[in-house]
DSSP file (Angstrom, degrees, kcal/mol; ACC not computed):
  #  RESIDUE AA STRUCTURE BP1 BP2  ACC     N-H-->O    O-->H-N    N-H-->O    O-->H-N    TCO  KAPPA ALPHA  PHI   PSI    X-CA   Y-CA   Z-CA
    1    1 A X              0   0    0      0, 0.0     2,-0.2     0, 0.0   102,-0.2   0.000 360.0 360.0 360.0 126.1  171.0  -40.3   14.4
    2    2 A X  E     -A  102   0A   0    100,-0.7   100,-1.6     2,-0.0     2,-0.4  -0.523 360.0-166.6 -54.0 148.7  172.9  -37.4   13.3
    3    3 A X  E     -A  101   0A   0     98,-0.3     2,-0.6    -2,-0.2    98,-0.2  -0.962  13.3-157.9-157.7 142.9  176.4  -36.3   14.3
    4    4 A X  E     +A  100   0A   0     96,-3.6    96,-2.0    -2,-0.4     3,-0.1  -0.971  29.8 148.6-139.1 136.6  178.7  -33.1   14.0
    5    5 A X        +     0   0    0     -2,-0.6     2,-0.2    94,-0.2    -1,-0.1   0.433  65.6  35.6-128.7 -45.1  182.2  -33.8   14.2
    6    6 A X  S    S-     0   0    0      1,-0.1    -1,-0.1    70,-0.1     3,-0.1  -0.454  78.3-112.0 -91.5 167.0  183.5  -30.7   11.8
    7    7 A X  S >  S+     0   0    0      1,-0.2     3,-0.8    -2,-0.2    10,-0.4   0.550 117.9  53.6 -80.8 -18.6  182.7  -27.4   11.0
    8    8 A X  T 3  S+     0   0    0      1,-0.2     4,-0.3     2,-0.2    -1,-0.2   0.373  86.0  74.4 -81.5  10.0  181.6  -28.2    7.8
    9    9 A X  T >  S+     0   0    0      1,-0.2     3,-0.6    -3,-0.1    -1,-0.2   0.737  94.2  66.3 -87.1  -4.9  179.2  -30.9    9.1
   10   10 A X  G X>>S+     0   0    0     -3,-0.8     3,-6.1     5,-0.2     5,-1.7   0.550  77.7  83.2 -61.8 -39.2  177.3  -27.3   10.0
   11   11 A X  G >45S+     0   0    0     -4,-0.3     3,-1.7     1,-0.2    -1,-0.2   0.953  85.0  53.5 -38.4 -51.9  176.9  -26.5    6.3
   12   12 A X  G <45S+     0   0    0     -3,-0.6    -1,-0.2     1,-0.3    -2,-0.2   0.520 100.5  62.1 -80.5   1.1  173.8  -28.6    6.2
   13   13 A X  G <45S-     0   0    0     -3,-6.1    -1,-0.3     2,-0.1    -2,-0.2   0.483 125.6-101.9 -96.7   8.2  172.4  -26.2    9.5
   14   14 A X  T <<5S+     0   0    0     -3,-1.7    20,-0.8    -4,-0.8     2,-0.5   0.688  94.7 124.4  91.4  29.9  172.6  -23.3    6.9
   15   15 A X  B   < -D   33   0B   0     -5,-1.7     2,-1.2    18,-0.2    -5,-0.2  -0.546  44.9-168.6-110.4  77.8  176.1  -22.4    9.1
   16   16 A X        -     0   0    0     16,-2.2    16,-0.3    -2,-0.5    -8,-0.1  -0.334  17.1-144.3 -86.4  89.5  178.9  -22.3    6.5
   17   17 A X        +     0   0    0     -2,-1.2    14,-0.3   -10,-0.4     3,-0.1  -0.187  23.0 166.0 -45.4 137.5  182.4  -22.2    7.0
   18   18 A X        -     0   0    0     12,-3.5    13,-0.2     1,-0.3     2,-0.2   0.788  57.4 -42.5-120.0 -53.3  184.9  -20.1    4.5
   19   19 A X  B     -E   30   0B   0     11,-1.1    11,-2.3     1,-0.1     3,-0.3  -0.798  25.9-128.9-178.0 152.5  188.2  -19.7    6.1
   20   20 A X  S >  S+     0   0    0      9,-0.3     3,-1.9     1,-0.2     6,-0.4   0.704 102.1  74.5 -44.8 -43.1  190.5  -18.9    9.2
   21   21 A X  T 3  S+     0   0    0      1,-0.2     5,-0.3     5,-0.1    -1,-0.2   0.838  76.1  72.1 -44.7 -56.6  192.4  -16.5    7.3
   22   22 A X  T 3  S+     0   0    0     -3,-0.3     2,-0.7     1,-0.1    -1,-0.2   0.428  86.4  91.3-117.2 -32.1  189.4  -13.8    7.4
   23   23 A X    X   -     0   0    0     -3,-1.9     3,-4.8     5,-0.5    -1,-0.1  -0.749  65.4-156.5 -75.4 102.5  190.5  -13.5   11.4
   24   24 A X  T 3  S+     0   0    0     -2,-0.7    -1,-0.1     1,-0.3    -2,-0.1   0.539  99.7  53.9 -75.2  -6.6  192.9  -11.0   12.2
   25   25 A X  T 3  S-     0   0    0      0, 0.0    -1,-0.3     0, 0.0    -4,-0.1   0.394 104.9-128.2 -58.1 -21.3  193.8  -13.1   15.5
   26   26 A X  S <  S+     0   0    0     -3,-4.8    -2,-0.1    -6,-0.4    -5,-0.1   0.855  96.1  89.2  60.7  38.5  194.4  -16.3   13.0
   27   27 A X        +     0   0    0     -7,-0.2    46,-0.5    -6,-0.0     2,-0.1   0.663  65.4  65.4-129.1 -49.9  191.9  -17.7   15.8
   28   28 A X  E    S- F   0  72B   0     44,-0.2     2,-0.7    -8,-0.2    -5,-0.5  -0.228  77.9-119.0 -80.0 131.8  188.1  -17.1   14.7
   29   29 A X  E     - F   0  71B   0     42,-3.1    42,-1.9    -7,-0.1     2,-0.4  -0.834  15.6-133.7 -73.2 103.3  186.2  -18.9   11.3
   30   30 A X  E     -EF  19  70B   0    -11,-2.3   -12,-3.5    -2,-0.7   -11,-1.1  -0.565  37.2-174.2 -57.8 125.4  185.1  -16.8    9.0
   31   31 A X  E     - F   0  69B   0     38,-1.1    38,-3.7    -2,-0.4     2,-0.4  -0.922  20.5-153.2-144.4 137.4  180.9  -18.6    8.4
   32   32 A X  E     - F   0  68B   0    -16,-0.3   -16,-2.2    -2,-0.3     2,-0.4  -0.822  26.7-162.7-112.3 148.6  178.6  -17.4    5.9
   33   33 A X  E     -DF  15  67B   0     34,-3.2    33,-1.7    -2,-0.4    34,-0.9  -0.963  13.0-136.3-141.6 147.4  174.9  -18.4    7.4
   34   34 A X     >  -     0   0    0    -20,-0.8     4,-0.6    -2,-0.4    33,-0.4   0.513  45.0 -93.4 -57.6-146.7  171.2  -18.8    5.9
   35   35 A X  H  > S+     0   0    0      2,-0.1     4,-0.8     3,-0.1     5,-0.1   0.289 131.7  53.6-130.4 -15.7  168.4  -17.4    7.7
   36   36 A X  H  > S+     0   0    0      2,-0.1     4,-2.7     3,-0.1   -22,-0.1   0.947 105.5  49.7 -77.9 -40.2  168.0  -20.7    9.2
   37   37 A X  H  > S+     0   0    0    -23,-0.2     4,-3.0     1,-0.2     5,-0.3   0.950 111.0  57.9 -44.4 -64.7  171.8  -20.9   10.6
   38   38 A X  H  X S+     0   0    0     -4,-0.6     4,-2.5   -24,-0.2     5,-0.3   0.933  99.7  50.1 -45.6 -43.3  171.1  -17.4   12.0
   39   39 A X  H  X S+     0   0    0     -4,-0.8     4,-3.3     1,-0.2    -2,-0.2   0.951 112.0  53.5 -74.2 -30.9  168.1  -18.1   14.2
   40   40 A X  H  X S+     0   0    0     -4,-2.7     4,-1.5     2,-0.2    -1,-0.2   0.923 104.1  48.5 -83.7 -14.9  170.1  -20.9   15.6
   41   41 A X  H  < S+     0   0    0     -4,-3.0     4,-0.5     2,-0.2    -1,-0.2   0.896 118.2  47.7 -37.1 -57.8  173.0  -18.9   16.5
   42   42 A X  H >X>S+     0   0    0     -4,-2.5     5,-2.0    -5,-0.3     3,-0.9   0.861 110.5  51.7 -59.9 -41.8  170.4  -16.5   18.1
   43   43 A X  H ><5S+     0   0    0     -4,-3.3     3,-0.6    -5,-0.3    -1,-0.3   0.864 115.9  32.9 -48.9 -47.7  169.1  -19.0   19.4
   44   44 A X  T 3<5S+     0   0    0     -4,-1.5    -1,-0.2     1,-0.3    -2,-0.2   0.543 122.3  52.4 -89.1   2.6  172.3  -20.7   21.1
   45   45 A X  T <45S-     0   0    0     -3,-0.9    -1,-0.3    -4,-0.5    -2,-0.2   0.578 110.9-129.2-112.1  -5.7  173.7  -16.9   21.7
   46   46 A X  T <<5 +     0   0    0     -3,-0.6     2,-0.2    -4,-0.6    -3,-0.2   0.895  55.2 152.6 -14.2  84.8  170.4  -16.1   23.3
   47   47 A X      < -     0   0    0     -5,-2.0    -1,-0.2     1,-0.1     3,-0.1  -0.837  54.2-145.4-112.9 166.1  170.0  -13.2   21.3
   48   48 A X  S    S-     0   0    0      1,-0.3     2,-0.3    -2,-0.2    -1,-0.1   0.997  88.6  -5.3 -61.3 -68.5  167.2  -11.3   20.0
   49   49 A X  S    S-     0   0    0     -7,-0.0     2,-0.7     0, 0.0    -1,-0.3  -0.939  70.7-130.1-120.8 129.6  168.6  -10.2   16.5
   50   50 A X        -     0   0    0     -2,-0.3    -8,-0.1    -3,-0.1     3,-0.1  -0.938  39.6-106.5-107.0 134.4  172.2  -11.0   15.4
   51   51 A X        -     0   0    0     -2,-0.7    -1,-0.1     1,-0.1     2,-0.0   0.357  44.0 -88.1 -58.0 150.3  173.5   -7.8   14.2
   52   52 A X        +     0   0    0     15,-0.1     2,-0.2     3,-0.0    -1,-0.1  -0.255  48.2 165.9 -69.0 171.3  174.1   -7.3    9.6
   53   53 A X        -     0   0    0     13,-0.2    15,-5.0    -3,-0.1    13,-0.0  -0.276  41.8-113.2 140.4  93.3  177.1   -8.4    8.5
   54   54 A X  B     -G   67   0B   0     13,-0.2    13,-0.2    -2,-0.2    12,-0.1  -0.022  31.5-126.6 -30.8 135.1  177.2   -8.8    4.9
   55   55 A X        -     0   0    0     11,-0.6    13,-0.2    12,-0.2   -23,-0.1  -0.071  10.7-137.0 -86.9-167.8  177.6  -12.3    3.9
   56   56 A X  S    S+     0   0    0     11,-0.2     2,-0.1     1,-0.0    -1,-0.1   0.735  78.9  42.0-110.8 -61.6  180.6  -13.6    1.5
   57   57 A X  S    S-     0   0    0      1,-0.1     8,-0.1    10,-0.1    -2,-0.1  -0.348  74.5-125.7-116.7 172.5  179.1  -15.6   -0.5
   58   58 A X        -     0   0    0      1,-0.2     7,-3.9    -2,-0.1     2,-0.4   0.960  43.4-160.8 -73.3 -55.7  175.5  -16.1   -2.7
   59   59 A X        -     0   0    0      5,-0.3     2,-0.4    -3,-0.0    -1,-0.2  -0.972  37.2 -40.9  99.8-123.3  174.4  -19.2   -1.5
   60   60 A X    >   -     0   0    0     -2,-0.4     3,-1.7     5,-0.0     4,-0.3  -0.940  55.5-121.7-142.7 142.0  172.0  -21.3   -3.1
   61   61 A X  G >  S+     0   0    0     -2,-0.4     2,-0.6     1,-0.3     3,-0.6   0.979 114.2  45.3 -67.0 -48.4  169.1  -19.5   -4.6
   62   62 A X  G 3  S+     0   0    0      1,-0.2    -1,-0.3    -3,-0.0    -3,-0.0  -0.143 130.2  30.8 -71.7  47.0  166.2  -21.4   -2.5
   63   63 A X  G <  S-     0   0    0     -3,-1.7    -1,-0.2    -2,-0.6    -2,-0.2   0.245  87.4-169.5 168.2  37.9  168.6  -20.8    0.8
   64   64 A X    <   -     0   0    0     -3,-0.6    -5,-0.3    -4,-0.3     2,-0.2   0.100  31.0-107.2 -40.6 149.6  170.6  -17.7    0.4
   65   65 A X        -     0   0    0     -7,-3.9   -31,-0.3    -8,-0.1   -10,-0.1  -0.571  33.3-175.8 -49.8 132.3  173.3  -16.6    2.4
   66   66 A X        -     0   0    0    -33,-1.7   -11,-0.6   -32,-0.4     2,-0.3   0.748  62.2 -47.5 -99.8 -60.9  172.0  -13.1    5.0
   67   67 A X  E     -FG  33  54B   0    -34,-0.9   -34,-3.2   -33,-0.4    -1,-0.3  -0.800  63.1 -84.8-157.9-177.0  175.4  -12.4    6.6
   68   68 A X  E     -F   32   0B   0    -15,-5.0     2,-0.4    -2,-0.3   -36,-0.2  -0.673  16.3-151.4-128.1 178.7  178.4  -13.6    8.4
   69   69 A X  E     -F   31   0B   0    -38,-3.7   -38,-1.1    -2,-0.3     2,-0.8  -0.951  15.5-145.7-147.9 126.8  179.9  -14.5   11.2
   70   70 A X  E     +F   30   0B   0     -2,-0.4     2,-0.6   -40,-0.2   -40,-0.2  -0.711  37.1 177.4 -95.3  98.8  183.5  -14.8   13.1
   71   71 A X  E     -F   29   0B   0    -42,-1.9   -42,-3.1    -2,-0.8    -2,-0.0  -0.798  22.8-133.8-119.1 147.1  183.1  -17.9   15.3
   72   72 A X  E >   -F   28   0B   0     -2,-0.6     3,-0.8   -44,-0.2     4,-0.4  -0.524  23.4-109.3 -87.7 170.5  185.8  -19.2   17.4
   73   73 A X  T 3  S+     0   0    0    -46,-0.5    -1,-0.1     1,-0.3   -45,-0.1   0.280 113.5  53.2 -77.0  10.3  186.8  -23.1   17.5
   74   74 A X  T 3  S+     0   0    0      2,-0.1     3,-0.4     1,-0.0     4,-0.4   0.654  94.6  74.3-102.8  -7.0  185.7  -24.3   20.8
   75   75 A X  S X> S+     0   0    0     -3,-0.8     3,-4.0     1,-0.2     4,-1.2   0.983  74.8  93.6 -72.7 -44.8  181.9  -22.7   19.9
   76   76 A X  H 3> S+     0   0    0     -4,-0.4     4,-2.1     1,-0.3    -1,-0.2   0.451  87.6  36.4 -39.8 -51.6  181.6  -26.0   17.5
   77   77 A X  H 34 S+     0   0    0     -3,-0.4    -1,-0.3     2,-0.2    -2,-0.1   0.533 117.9  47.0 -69.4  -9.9  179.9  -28.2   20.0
   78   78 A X  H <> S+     0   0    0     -3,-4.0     4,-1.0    -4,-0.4     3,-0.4   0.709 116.7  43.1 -89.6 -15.1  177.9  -25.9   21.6
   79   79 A X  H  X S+     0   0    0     -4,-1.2     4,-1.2     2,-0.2    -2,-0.2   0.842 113.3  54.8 -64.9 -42.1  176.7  -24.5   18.4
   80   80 A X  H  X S+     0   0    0     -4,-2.1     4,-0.7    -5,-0.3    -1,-0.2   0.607 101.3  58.1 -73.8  -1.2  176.4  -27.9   17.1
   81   81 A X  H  > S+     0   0    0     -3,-0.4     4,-2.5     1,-0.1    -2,-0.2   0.958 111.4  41.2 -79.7 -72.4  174.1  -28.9   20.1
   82   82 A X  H  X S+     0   0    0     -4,-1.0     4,-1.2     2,-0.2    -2,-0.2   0.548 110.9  57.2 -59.7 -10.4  171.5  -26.2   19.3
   83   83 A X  H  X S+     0   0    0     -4,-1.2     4,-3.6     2,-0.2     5,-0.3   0.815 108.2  50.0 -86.3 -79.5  171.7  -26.9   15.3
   84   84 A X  H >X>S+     0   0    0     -4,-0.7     5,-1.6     2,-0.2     4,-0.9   0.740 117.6  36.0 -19.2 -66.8  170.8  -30.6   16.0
   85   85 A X  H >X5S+     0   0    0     -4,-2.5     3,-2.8     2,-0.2     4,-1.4   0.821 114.5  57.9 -70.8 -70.7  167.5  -29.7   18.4
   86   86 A X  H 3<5S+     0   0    0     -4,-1.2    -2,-0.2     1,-0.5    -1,-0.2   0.470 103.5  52.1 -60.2 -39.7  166.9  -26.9   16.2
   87   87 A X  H <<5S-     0   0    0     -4,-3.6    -1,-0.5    -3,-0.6    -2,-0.2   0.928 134.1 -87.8 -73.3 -37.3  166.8  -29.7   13.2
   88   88 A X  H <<5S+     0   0    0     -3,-2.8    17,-0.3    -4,-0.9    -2,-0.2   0.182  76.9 151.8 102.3   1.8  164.3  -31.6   15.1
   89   89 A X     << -     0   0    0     -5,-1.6    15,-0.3    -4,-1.4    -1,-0.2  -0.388  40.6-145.3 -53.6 152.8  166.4  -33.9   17.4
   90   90 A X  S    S-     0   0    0     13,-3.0     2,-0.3     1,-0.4    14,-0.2   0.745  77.6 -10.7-113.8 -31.7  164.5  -34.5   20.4
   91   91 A X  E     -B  103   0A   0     12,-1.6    12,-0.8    37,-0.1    -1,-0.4  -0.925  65.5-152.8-155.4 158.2  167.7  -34.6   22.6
   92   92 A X  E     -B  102   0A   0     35,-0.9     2,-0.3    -2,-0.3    10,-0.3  -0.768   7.8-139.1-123.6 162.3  171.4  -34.6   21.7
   93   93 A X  E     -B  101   0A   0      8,-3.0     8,-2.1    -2,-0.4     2,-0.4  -0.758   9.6-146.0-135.0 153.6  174.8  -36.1   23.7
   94   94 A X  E     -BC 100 125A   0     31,-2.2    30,-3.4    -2,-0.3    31,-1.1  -0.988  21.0-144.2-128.3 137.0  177.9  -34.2   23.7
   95   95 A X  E >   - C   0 123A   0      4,-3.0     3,-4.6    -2,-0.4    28,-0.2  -0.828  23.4-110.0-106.8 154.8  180.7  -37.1   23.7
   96   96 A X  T 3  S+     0   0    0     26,-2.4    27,-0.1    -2,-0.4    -1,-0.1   0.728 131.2  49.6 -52.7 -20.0  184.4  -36.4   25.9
   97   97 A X  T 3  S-     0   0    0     25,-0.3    -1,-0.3     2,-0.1    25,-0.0   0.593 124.5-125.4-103.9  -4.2  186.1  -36.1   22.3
   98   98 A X    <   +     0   0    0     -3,-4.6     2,-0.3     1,-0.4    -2,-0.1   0.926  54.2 154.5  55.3  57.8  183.0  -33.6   21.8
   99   99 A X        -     0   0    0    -22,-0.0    -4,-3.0     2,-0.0    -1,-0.4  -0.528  43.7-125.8 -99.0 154.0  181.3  -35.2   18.5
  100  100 A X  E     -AB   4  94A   0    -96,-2.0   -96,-3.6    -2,-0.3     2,-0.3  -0.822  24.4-166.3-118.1 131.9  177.5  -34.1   18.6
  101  101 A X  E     -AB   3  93A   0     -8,-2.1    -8,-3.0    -2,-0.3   -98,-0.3  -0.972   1.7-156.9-128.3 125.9  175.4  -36.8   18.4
  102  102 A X  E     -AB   2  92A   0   -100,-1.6  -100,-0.7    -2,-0.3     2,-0.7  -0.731  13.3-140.6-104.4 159.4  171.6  -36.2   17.7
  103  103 A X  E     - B   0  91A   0    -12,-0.8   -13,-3.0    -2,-0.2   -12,-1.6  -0.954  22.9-142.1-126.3 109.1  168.7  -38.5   18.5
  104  104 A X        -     0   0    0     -2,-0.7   -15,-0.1   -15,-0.3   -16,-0.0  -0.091  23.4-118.1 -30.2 133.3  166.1  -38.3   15.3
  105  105 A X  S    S+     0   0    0    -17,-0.3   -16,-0.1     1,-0.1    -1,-0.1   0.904 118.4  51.6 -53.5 -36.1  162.3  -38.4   16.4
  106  106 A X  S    S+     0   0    0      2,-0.1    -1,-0.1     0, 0.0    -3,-0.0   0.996  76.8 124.4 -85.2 -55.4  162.3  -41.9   14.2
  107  107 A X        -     0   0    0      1,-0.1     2,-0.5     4,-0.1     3,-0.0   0.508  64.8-130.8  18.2 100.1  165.1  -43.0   16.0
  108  108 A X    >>  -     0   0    0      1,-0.1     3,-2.3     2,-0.1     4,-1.6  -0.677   8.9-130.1 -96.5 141.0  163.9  -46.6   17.5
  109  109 A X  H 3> S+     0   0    0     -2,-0.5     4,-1.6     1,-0.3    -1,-0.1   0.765 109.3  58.4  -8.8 -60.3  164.5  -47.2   21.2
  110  110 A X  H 34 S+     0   0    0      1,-0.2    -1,-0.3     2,-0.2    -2,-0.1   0.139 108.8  44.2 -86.3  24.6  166.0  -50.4   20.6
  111  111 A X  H <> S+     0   0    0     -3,-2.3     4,-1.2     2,-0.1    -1,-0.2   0.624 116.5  44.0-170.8 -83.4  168.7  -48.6   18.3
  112  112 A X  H  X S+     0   0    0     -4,-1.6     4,-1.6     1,-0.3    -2,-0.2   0.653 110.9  51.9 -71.3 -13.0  169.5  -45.6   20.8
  113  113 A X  H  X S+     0   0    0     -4,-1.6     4,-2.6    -5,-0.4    -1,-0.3   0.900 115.5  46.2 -84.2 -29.8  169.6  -47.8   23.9
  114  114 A X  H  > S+     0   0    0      1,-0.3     4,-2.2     3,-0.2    -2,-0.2   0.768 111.8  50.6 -66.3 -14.5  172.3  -50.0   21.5
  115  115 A X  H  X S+     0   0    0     -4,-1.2     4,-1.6     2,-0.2    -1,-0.3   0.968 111.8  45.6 -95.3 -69.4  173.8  -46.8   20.8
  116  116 A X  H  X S+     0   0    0     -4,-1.6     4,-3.2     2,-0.2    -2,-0.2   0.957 115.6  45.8 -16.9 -84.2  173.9  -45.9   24.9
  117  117 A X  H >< S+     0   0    0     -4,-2.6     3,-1.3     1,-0.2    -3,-0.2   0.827 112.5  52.5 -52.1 -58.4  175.4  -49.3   25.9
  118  118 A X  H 3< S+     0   0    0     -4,-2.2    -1,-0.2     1,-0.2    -2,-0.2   0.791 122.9  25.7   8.8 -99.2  177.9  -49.1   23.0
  119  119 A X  H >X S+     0   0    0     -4,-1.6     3,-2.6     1,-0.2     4,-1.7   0.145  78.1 117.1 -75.9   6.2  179.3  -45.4   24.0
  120  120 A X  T << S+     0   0    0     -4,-3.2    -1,-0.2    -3,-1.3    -2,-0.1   0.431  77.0  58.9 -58.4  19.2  178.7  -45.0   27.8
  121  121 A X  T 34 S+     0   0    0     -2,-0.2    -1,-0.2    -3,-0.1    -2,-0.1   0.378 113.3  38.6-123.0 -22.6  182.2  -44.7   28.2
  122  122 A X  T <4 S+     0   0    0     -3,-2.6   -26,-2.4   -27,-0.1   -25,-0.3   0.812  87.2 111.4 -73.7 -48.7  182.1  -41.8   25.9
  123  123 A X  E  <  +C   95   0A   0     -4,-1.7   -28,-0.2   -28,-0.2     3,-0.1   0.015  28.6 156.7 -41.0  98.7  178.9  -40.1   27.0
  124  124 A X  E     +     0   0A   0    -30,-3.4     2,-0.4     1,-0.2   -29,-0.2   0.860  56.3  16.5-102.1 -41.5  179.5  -36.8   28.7
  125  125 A X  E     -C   94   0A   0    -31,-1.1   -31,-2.2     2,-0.0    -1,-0.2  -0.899  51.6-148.3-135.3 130.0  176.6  -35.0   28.4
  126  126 A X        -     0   0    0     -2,-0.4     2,-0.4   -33,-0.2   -33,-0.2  -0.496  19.0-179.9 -89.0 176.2  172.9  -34.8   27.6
  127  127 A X        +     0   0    0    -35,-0.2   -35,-0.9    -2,-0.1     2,-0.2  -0.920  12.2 133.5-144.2 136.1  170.7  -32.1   26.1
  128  128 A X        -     0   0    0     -2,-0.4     2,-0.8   -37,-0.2   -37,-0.1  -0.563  65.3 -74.6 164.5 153.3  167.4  -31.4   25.1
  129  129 A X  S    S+     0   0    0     -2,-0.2     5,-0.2     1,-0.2     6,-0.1   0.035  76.5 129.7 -42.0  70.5  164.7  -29.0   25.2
  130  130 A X        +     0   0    0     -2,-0.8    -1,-0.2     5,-0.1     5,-0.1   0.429  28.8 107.0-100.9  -9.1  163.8  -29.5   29.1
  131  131 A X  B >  S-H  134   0C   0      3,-1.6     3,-0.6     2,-0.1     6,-0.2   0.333  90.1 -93.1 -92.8-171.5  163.6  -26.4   30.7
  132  132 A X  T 3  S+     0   0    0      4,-0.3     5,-0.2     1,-0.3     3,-0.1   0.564 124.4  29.3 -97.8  14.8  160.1  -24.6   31.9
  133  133 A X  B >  S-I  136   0D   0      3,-2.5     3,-1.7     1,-0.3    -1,-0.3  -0.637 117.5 -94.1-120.1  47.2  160.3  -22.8   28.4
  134  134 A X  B <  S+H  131   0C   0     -3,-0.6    -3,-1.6     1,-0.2    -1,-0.3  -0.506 109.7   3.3  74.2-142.8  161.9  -24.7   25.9
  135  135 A X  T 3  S+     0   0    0     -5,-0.1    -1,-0.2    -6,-0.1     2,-0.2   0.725 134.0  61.3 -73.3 -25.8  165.4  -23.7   25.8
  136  136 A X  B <  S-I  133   0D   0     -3,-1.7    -3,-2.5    -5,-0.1    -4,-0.3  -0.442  76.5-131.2-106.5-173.0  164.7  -21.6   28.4
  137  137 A X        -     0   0    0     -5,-0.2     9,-1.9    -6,-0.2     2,-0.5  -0.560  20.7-128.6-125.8-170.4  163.5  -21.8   32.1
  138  138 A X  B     -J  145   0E   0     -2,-0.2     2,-0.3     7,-0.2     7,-0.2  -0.996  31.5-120.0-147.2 123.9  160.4  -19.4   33.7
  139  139 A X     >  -     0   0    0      5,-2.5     4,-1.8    -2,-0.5     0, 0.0  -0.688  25.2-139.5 -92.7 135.9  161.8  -17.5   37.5
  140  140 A X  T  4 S+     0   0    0     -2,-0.3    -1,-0.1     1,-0.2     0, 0.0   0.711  88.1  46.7 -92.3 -12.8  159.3  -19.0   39.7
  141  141 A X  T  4 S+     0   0    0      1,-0.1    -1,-0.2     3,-0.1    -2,-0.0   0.888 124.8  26.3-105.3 -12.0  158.6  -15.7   42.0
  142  142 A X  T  4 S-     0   0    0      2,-0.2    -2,-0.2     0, 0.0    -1,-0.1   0.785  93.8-134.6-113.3  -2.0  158.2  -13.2   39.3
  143  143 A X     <  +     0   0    0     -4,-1.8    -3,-0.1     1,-0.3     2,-0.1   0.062  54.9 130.6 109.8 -20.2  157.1  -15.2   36.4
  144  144 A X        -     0   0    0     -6,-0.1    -5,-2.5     1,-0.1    -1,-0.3  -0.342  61.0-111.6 -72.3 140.7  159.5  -13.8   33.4
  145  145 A X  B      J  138   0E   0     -7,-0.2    -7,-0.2     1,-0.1    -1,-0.1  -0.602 360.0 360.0 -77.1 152.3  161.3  -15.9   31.2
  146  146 A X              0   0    0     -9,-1.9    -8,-0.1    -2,-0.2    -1,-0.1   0.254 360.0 360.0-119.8 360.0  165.3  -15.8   31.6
């Protein structure tokens, strides 16, 4: 299992946090992101392309930084739902104190049901890639994905 609790537990989706300051509202995160970070942002923003914006920082030379990003503090658990399936979680729980919890293919059953009975009192929410697309769903009279 996996868990995002912080904005820096996001570092390791290639989504980096820098500083608060960097908002002229003293509301928004200033985030440096990889080219992996990005597609899931696009991913959770459903967008095509997220627009340049020079990054801050280098990065790490196998993972560079592409650009940045002004993300406010309630996005952290819905961003952190899509980094988690995006890693390969197969579905992920949003808890009432809205920690991300991700459920690992290797995960065993008997593990994630102990995990269940544990926290149902916690549990709000489930996730995972369910739809008639993936993340998305397919409009049954003209056929296009939404």
């Amino acid at each position: 299992m996996k868990s995002i609790r912080c904005w820096d537990d996001l570092s390791a989706y290639g989504i980096v946090p820098l500083t608060g300051e960097a908002c002229g509202l003293s509301y928004r995160i200033l985030c440096d992101m990889t080219a992996r970070g990005k597609k899931t942002l696009e991913k959770a923003l459903g967008l095509a392309e997220l627009g340049p914006q020079e990054n801050w920082n280098r990065g790490a030379d196998n993972d560079p930084h592409v650009g940045a990003v002004m993300l406010a503090p309630d996005l952290l658990s819905f961003i952190g739902v899509f980094a988690l399936l995006e890693a390969g979680c197969r579905e992920v729980w949003l808890t009432k104190g809205h920690t991300v919890i991700g459920i690992e293919a290797d995960d065993s059953p008997d593990q994630v049901e102990t995990f269940k009975r544990f926290h149902a009192e916690d549990l709000a929410r489930r996730f995972a890639y369910a739809g008639t697309c993936g993340d998305r769903n397919q409009h049954m009279m003209t056929g296009r994905v939404v």
